[in-house]
PAZAPA-4460 file (N, C-alpha, C; in steps of 0.05 Angstrom, whole numbers, plus 32768, in hexadecimal, padded with zeros to 4 digits):
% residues 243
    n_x    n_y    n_z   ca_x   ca_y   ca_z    c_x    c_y    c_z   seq   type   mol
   7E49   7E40   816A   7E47   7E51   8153   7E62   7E5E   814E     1      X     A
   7E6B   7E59   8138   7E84   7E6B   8132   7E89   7E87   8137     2      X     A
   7E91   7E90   8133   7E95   7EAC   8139   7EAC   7EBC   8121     3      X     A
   7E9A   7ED1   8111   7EB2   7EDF   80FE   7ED3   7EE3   8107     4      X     A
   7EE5   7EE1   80FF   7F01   7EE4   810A   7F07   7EFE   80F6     5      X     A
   7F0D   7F10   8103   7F13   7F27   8102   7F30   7F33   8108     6      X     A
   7F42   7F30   80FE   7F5E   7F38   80FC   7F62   7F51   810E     7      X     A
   7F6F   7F5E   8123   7F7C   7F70   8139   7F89   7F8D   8119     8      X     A
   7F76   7F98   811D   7F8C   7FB5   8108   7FA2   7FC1   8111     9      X     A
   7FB7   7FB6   8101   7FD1   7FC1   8111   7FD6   7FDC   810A    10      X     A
   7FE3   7FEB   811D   7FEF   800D   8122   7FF8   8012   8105    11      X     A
   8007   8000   80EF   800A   8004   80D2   7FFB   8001   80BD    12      X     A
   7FDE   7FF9   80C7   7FC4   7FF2   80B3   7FB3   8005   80C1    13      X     A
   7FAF   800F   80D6   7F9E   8023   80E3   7FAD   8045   80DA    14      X     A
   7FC1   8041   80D5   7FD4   8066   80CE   7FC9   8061   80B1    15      X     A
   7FCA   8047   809C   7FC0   804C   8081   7FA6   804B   8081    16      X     A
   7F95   8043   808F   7F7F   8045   808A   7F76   805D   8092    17      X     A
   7F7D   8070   80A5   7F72   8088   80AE   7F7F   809B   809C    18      X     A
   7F93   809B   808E   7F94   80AB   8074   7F8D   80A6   8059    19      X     A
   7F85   808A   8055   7F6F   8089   8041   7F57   808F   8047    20      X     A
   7F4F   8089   805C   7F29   808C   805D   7F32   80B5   805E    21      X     A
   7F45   80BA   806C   7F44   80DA   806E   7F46   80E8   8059    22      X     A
   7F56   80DF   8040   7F54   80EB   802C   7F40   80E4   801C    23      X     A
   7F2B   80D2   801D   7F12   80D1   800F   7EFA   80EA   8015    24      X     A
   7EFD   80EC   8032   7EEB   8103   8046   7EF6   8118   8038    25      X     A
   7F0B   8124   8038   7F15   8140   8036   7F0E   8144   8017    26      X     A
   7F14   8130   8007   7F0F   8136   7FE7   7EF4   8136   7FE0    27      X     A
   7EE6   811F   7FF0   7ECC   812A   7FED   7EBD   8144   7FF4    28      X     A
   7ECA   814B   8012   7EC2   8167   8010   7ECB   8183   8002    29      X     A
   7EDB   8179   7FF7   7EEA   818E   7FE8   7ED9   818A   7FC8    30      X     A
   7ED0   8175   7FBD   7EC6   816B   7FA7   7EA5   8179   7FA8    31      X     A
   7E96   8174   7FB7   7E75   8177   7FC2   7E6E   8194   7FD3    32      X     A
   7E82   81A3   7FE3   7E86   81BA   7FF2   7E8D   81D0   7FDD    33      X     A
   7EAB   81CC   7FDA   7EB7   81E6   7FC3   7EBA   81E0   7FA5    34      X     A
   7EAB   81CD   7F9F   7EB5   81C2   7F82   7ECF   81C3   7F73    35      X     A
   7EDF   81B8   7F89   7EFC   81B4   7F7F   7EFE   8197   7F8C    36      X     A
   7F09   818B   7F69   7F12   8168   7F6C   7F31   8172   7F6F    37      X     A
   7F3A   8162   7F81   7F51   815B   7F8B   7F65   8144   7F77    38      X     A
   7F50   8132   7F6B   7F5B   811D   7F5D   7F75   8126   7F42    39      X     A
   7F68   813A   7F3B   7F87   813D   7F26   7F9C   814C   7F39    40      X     A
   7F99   8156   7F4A   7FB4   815F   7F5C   7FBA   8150   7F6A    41      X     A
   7FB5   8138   7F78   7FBA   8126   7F8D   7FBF   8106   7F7E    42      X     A
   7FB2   80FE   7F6A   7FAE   80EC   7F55   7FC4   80E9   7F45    43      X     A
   7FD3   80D2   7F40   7FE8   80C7   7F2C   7FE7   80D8   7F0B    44      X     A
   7FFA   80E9   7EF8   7FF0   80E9   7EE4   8010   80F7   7ED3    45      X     A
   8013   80F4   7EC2   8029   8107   7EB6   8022   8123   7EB2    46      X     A
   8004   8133   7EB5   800A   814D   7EAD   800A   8151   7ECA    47      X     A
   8008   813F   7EE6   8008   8156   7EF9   8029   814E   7F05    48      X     A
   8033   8146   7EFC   8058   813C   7F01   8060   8151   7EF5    49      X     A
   805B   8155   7ED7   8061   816B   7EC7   805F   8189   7EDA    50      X     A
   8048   8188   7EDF   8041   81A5   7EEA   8052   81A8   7F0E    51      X     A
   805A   8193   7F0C   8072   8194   7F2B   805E   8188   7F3A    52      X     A
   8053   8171   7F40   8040   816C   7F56   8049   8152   7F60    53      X     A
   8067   8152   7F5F   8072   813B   7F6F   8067   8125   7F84    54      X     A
   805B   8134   7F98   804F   812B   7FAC   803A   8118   7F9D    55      X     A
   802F   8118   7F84   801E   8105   7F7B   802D   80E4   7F7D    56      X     A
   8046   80DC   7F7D   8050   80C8   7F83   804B   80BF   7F97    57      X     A
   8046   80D0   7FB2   8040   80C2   7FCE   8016   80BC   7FCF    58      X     A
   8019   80D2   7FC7   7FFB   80DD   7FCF   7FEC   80C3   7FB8    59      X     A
   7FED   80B5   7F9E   7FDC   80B2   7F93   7FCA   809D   7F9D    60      X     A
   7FD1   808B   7FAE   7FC8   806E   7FB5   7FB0   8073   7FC9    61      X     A
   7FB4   808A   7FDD   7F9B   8097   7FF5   7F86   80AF   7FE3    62      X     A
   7F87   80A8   7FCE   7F76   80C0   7FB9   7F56   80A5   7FB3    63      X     A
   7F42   80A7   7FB7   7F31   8097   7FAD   7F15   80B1   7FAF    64      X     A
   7F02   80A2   7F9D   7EEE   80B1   7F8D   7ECD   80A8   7F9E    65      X     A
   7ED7   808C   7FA3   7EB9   8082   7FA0   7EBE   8076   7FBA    66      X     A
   7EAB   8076   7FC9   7EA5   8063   7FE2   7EA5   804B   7FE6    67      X     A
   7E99   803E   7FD8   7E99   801E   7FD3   7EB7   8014   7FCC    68      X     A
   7ECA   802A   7FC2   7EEA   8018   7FBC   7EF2   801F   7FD1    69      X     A
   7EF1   8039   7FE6   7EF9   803C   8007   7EF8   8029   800F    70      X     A
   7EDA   801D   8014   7ED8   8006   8026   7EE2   7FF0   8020    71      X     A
   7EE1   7FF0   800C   7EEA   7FCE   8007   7F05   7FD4   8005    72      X     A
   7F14   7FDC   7FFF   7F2C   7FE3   8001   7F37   7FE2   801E    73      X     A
   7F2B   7FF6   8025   7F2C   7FED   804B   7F2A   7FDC   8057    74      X     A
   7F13   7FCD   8058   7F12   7FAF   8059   7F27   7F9F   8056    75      X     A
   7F2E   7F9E   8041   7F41   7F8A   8033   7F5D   7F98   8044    76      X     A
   7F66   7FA9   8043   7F74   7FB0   8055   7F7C   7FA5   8071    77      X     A
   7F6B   7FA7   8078   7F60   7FA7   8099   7F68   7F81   809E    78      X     A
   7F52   7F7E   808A   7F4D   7F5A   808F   7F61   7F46   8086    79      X     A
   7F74   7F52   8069   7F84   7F42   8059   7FA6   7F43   8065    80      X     A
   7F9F   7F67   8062   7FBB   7F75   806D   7FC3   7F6A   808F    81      X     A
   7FB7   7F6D   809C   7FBE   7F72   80BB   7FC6   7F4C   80BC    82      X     A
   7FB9   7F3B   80AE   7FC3   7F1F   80B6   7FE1   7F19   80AD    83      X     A
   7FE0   7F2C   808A   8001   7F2A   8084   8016   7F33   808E    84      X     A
   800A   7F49   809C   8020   7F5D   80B0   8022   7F4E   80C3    85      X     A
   8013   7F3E   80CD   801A   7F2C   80E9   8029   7F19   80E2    86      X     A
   802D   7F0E   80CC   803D   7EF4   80C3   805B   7EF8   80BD    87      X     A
   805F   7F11   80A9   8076   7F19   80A1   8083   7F2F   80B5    88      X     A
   807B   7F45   80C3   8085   7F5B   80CC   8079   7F70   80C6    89      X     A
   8080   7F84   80C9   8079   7F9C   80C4   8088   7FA3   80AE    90      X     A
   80A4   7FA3   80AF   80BA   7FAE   80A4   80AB   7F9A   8084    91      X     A
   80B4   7F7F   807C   80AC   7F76   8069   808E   7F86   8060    92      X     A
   807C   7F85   806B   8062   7F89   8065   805F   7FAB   8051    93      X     A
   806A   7FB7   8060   806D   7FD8   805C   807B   7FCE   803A    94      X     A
   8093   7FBB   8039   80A6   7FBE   801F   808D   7FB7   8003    95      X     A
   8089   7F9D   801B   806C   7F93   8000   8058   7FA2   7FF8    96      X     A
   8053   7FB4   8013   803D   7FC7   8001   804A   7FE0   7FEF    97      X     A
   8061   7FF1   7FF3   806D   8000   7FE4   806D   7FF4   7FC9    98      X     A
   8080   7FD9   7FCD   8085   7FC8   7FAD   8063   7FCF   7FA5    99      X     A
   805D   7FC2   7FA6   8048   7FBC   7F99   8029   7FCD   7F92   100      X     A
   8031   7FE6   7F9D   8026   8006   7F9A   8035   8014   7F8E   101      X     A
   8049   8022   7F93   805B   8036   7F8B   8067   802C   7F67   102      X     A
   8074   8015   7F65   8086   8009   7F53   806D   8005   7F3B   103      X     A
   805A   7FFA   7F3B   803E   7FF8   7F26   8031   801E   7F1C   104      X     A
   8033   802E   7F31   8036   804B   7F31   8044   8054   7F1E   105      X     A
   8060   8051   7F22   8079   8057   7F0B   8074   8057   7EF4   106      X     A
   806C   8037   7EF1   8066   802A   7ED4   8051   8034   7ECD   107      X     A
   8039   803A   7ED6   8023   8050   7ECA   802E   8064   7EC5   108      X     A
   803D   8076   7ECE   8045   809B   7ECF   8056   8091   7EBA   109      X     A
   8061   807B   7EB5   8079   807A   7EA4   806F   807A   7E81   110      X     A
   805A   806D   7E84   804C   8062   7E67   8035   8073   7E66   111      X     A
   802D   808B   7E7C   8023   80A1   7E74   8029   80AA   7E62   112      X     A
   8046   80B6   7E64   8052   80CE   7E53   8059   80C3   7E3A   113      X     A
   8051   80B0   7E30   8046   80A5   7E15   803C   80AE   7E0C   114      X     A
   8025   80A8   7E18   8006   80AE   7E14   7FF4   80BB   7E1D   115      X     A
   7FEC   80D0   7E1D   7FE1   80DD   7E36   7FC3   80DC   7E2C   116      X     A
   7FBC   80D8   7E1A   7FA2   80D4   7E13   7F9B   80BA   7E24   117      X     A
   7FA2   809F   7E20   7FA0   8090   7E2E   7F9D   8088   7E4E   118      X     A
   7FA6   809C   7E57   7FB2   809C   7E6F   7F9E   80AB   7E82   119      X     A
   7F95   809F   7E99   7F76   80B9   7EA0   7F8C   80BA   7EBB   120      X     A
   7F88   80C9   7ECE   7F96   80C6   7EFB   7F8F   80B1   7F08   121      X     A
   7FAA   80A9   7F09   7FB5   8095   7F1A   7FAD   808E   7F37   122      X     A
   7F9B   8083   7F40   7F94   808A   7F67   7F82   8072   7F67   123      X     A
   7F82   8073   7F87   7F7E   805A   7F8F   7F8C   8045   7F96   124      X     A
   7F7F   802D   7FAE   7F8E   8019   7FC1   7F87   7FFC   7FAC   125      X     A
   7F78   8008   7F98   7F6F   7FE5   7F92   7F82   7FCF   7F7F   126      X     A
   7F9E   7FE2   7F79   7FB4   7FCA   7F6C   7FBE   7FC2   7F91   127      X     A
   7FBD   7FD2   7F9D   7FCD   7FC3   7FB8   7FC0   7FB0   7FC0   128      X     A
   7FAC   7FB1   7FBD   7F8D   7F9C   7FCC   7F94   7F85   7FBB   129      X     A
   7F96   7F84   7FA5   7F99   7F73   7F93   7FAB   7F63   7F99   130      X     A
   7FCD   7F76   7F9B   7FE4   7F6F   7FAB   7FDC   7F60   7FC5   131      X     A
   7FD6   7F62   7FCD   7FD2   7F57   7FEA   7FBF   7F41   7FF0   132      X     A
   7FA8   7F3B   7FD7   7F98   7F22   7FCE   7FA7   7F07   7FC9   133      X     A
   7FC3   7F15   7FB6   7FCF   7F03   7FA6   7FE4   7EF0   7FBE   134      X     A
   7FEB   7F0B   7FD5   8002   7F03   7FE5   7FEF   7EF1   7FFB   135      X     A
   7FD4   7EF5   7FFF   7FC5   7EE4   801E   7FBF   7ECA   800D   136      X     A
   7FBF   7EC7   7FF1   7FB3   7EAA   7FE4   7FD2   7E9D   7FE6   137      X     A
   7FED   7EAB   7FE6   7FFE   7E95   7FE5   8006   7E93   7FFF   138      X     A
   8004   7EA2   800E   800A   7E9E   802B   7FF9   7E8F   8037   139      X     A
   7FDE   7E94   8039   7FC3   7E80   804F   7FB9   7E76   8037   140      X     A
   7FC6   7E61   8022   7FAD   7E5B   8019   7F9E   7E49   801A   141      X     A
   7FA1   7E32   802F   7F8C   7E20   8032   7F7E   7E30   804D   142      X     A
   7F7E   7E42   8058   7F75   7E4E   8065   7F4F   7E59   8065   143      X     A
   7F3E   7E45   806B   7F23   7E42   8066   7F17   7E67   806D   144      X     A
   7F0F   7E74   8061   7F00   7E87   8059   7EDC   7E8C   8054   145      X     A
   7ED1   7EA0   8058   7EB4   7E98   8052   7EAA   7EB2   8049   146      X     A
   7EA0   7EAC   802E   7E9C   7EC0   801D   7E7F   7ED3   8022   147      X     A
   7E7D   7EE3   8027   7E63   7EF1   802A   7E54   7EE1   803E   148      X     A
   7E69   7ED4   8059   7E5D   7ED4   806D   7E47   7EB1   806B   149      X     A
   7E51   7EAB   804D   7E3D   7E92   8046   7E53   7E7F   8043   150      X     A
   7E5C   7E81   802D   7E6E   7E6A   801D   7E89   7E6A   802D   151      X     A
   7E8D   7E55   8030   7EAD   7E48   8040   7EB5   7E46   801D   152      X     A
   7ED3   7E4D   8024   7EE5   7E50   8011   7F01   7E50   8016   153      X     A
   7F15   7E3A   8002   7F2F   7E44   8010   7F35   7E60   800E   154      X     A
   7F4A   7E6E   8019   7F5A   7E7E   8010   7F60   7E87   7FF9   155      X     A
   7F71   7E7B   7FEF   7F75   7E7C   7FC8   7F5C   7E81   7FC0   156      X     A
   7F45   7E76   7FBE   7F35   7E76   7FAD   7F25   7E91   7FB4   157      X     A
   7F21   7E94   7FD6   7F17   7EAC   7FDF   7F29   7ECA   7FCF   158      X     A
   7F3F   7EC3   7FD2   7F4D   7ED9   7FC9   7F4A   7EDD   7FA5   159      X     A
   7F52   7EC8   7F93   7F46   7EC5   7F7E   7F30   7ED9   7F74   160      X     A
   7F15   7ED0   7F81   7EFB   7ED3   7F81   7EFF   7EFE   7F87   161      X     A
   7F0B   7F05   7FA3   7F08   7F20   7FA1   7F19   7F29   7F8E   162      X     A
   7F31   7F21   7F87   7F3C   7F30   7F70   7F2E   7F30   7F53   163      X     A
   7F22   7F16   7F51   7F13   7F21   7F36   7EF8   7F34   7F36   164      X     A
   7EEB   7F34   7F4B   7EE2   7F49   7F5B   7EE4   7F62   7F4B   165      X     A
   7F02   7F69   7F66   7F15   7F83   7F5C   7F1A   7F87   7F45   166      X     A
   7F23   7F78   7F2F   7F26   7F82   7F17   7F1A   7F8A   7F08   167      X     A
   7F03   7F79   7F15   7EDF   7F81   7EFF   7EDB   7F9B   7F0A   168      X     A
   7EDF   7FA5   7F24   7ECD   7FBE   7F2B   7EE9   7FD7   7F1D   169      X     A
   7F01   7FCE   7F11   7F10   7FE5   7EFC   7F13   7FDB   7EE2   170      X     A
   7EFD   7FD1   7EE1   7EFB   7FCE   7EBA   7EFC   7FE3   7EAE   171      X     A
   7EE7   7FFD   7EBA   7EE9   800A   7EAC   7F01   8024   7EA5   172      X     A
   7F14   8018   7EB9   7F27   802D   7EB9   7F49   8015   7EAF   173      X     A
   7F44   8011   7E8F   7F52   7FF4   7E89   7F65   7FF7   7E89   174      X     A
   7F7B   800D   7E8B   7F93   8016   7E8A   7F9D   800D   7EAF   175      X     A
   7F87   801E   7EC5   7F8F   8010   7EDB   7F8F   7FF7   7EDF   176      X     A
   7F79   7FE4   7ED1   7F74   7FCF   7EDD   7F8E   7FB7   7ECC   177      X     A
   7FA7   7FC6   7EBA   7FAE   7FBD   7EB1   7FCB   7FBC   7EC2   178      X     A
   7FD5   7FD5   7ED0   7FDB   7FDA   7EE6   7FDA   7FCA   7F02   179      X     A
   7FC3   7FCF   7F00   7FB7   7FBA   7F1B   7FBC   7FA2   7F1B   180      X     A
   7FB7   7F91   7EFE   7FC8   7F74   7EFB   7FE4   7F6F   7F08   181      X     A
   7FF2   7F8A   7EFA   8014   7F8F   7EF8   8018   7F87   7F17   182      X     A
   8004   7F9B   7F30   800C   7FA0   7F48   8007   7F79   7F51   183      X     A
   7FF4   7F70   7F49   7FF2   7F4C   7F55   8002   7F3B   7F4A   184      X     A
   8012   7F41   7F2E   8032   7F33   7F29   8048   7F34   7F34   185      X     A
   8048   7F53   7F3F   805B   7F4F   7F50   8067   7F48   7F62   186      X     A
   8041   7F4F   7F72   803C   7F41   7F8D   8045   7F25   7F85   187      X     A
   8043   7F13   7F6F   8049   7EF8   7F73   8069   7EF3   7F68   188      X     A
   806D   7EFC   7F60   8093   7F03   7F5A   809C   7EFD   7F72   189      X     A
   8099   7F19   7F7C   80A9   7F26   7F98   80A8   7F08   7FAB   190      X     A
   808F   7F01   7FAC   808B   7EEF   7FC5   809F   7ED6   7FBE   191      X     A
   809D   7EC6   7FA7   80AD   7EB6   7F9E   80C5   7EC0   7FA3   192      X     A
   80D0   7ED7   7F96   80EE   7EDB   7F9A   80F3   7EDC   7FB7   193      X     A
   80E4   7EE2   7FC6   80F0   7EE5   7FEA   80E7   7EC9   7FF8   194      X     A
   80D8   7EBB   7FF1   80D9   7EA8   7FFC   80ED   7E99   7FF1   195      X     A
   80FC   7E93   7FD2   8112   7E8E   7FCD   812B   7E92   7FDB   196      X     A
   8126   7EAB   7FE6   8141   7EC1   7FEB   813F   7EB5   8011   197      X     A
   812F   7EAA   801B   8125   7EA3   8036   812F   7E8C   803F   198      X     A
   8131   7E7A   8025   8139   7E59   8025   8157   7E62   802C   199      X     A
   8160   7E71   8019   8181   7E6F   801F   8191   7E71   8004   200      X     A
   8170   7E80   7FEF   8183   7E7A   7FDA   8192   7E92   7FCA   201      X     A
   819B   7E8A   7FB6   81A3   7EA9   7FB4   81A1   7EAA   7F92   202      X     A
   81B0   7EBC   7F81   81B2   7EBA   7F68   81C8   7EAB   7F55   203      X     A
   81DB   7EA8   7F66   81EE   7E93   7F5C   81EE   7E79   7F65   204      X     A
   81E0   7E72   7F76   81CC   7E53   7F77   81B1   7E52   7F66   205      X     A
   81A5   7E66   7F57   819A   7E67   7F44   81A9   7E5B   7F30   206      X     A
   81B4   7E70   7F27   81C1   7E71   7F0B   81DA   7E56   7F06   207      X     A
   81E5   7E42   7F1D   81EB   7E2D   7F21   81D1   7E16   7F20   208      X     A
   81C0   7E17   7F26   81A9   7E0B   7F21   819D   7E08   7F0A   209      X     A
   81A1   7E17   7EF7   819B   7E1E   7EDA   81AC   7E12   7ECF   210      X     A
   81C9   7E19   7ED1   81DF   7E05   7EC4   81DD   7DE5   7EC3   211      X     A
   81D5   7DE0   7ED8   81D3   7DC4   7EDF   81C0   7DB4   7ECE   212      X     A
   81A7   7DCB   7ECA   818F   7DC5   7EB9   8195   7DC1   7EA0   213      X     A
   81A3   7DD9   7E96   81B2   7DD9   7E78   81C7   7DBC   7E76   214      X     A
   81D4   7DBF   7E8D   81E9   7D9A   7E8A   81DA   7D83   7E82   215      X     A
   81C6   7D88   7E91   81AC   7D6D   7E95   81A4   7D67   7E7A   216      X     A
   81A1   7D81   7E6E   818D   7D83   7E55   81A0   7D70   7E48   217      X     A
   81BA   7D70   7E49   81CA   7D60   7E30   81CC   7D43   7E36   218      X     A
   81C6   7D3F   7E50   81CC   7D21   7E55   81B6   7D19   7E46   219      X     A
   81BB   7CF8   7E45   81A8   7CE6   7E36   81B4   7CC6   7E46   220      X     A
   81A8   7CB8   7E45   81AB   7C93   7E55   81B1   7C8B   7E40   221      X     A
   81C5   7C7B   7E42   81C9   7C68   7E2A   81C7   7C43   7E37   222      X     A
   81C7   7C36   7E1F   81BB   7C1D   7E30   81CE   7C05   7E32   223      X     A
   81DE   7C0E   7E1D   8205   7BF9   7E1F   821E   7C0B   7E14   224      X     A
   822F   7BF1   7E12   8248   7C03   7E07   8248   7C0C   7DEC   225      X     A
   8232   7BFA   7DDD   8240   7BFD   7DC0   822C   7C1C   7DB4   226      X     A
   8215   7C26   7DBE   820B   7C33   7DB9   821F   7C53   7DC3   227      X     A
   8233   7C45   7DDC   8244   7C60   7DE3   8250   7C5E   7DD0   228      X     A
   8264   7C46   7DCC   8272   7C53   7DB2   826A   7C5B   7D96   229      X     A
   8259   7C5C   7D92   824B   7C61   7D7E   8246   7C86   7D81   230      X     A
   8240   7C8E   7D8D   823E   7CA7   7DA0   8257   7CB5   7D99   231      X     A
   8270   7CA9   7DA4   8288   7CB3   7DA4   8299   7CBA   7D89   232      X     A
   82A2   7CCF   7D89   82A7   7CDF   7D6F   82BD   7CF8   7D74   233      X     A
   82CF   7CFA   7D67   82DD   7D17   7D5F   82D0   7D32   7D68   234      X     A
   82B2   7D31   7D68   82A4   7D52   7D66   82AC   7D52   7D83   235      X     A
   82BB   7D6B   7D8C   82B6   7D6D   7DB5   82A1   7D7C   7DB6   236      X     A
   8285   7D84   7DA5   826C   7D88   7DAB   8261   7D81   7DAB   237      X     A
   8263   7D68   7DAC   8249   7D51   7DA7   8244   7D46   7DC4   238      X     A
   822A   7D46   7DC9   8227   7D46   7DE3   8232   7D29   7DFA   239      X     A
   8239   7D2E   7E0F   8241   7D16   7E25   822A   7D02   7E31   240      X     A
   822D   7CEB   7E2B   821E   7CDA   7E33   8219   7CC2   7E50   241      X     A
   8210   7CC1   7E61   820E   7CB6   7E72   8202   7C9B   7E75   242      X     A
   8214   7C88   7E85   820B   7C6B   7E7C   8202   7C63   7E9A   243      X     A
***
């Protein structure tokens, strides 16, 4: 009989997870005990930047409301996170999760102060989760999976399947979940560009690569001489032909 495989929580997914699950406890008791929500002081927003509440840049991502996004959030953490941290490092892992939390953050607080009608507090792990869906489907993705403990599934598709998930459970908050997209493009940017950047390449073997493409574009086969000379002309912009 098989046996579930359960990923080892590393010392950098166990410090975030004990300050997410901790700031869910404390706000809840602060929410249900003294009837003070924490969420607009601890929560992403332009009137609490405005009002000096800096610390909302660090703080907004360990701010959550509801139980069911803790856990699964945690989960996904625990199960998705700790395999990527074992593959890449620590040091990489920590950058991918900043990118892909903090930088989608910006761009909300940024296109707040637009709009502030539009705009409700910023909090929550579930663009990182997302982030980190996008990064385990291109990393393991023929990597066999089993969905609710029933269905065998690759990877990709497993990951797929919870992100559309995730997006459905912030429909109703469409400004984040528009955000939350932002945070799983990146995630697929970034990864491309560093596995680019891994091969050996750089940006001026890019942008040489492109030239070559643009050269290409002008070639054409020709099939004898008389069609070259025919070709051949006074204009020096008329394109070079290859026989």
């Amino acid at each position: 009989m098989n046996q579930m495989y359960v990923p080892p929580l590393s010392q950098i997914n166990k410090k975030i997870l004990m300050v997410y699950v901790g700031s869910f406890v404390v706000t809840t008791i602060f929410k249900l005990g003294m009837g003070i929500n924490l969420l607009p002081v601890l929560g992403l927003s332009s009137m609490g930047i405005q009002k000096g509440f800096i610390f909302q840049l660090l703080t907004f991502p360990f701010i959550e409301t509801q139980m069911l996004s803790v856990v699964f959030n945690a989960l996904l953490i625990w199960f998705i996170g700790s395999d990527l941290e074992s593959r890449w490092g620590t040091r990489f892992y920590l950058k991918f999760l900043a990118l892909t939390t903090y930088l989608p953050g910006l761009v909300y607080l940024g296109l707040s102060f637009y709009n502030k009608g539009l705009f409700q507090v910023f909090n929550g792990m579930s663009g990182t989760n997302l982030a980190l869906l996008v990064a385990y489907a291109m990393v393991f993705s023929e990597r066999i999976l089993v969905f609710m403990f029933i269905f065998p599934m690759k990877a990709k598709y497993f990951c797929m399947l919870l992100a559309a998930i995730e997006v459905y459970m912030t429909l109703s908050y469409k400004m984040s979940s528009l955000i939350h997209c932002l945070s799983m493009a990146m995630a697929f940017f970034y990864l491309r560009y560093a596995s680019f950047i891994a091969r050996g390449g750089s940006f001026g073997q890019l942008r040489q690569k492109r030239e070559k493409e643009k050269m290409r574009s002008k070639l054409r086969l020709v099939k004898d001489e008389e069609e070259i000379s025919q070709n051949k002309g006074p204009n020096p912009d008329e394109p070079k032909y290859w026989q």
